[in-house]
N, C-alpha and C positions, 0 to 999 in steps of 0.2 A: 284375269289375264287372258287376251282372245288366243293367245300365239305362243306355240311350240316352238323347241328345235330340234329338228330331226337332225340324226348324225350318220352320215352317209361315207361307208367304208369310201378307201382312194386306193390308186397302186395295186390292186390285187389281193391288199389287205382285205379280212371278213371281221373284223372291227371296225366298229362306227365311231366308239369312244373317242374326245378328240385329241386324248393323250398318246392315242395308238394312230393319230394322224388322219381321221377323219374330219369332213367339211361340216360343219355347223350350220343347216341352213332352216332359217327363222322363217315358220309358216303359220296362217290361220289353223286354230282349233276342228278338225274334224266334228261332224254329230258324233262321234260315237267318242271322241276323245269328249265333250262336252258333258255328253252321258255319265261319262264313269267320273270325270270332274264334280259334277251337280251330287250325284251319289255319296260321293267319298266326303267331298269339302265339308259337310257338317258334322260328319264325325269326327274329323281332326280337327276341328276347331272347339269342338265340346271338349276335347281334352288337349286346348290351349296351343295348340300347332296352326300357327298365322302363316309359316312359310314351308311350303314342304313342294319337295320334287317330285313327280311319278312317272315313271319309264311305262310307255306302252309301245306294244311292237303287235303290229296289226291292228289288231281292234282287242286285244288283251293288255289289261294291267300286270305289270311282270314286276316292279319294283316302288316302292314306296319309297324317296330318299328324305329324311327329318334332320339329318343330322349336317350335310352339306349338300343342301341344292344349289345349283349353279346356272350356269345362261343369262343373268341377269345383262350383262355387257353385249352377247352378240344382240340378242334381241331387241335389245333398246339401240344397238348399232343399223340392225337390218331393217329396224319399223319404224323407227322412230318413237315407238311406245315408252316414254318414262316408267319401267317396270322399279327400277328403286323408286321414285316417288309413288309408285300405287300400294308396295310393298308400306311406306311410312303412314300413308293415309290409312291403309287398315289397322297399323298398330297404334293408330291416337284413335281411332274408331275404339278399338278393343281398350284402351287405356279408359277413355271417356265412360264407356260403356261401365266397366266395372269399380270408377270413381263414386265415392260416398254421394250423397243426396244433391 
């Protein structure tokens, strides 16, 4: 997946979150967000985690999310990336991969 989305506080508000009314806005992958991507991606995926979210603020990893990653809609709104279909191609990849002979 090349593209984030950053969550940029509004109003005066200092939450970005987009539940507390911040703008979602869909950007290419920094190096150093790629960095910590290429790092992490095979450990979560050695232990069967195809879709996971990670919050980085700066150039730190602050948050692993496994259980509900989200952005799938702006992103694919803002890029035009089909991130559900990249999402379904990995998991018949991972399906194929771990089918009998």
């Amino acid at each position: 997946m090349p593209f984030c989305l950053a969550r940029i506080p509004q109003g005066g508000e200092t939450r970005g979150n987009l539940a507390a009314g911040g703008l979602g806005v869909a950007q290419p992958l920094s190096a150093r967000d790629w960095q910590i991507a290429r790092a992490l991606g095979p450990v979560l995926a050695a232990r069967g985690l195809l879709l996971v979210g990670i919050d980085i603020i700066g150039d730190v990893l602050t948050e692993i999310n496994v259980t509900s990653p989200t952005c799938f809609q702006e992103i694919s709104q803002q890029t035009g990336c089909d991130v559900a279909a990249l999402f379904v191609d990995a998991v018949e990849r991972a399906v194929k991969a771990k089918a009998p002979g």
